[in-house]
N, C-alpha and C positions, 0 to 999 in steps of 0.2 A: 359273117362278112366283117371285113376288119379296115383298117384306113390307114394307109401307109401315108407319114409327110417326108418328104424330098427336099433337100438342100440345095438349090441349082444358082449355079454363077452364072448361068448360060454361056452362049459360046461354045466352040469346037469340043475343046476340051469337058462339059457339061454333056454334050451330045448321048457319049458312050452311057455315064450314067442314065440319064433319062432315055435312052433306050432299053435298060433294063428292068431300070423302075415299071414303065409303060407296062413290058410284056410280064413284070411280076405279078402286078395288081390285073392285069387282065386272066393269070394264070391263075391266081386268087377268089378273083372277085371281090378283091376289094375295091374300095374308093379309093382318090388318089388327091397329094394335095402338094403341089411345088410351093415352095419358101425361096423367097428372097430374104437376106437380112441386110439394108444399111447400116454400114458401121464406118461411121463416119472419124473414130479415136484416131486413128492417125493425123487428123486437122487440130487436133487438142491445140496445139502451139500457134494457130493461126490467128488470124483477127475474125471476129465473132460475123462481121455479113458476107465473108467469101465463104466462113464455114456452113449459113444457111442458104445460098444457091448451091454452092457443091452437094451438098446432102441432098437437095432438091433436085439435081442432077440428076444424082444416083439414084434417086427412087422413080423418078421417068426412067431410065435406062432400066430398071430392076422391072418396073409394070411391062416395057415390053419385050425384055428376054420370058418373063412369064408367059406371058401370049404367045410367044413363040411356041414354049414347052406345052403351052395347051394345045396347039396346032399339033403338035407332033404327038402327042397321045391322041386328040382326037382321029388322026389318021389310019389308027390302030385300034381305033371304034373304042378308045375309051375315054370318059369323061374325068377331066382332070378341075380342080380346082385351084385357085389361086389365093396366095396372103403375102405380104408385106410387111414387114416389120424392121424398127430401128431400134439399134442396139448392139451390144458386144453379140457377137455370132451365136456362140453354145448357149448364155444365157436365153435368148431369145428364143432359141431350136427347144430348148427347156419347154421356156412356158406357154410358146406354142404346141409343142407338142401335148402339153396338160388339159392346156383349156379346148384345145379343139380332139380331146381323147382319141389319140392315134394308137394303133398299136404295134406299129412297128418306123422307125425312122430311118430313113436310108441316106449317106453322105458318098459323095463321089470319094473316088481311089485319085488318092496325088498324082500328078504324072509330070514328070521331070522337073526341070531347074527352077521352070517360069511358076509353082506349084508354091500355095504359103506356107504349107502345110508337109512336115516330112510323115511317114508313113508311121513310122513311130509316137512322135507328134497328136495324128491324129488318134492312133489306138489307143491313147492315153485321154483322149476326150469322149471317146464311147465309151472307155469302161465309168467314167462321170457320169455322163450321162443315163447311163443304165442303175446307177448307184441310185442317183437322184431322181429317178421318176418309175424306174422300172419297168421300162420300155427296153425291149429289143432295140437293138441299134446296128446297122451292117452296113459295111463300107463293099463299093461294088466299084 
């Protein structure tokens, strides 16, 4: 049995992912583990106390797109678990993914314009990421 952790921005677009994740780790038998990462760098320029509500923000909106994603695997009779973390995205997915030894990490598939990530983009950040921890990595 192995532990897959999940990238989720929740939202629509998040959905298709985490429906697959769900029915893989259910297919598996793994455990399963949704990520949020606050990444707050785009406030770099800002004055220092809008930057900590906004971050603050983000991470209540991040605890309950999580909940969601737990509702929606639990309906699928699987148990999911939840983390949180602030910081540059891939860095964080890193050392999450180390310290809670996952064995495989799964990131959603870009989809169109509104997307921060082009597809190319991101296949440049799993093959890093697999450099440096040695983890499987699949974009779905």
């Amino acid at each position: 049995m192995g532990k897959i952790l999940c990238a989720t921005r929740g939202g629509e677009a998040s959905y298709h992912t985490q429906d697959k994740v769900i029915a893989l780790a259910k297919e598996r038998g793994d455990e399963l583990l949704f990520v949020y990462v606050v990444d707050t760098h785009f406030l770099d320029k800002t004055a220092a106390p809008i930057v900590v509500d906004v971050g603050n923000d983000i991470a209540e909106m991040g605890d309950f797109l999580l909940l969601m994603a737990k509702e929606r695997a639990a309906k699928e009779n699987v148990e999911a678990g939840t983390l949180i973390r602030e910081g540059e995205v891939f860095e964080e997915l890193e050392k999450a993914a180390l310290e809670e030894e996952v064995t495989m990490i799964i990131l959603g598939k870009p989809t169109g314009e509104e997307s921060v990530f082009r597809l190319t983009e991101l296949q440049k950040c799993v093959e890093k990421i697999e450099a440096d921890t040695g983890i499987q990595v699949q974009i779905l």
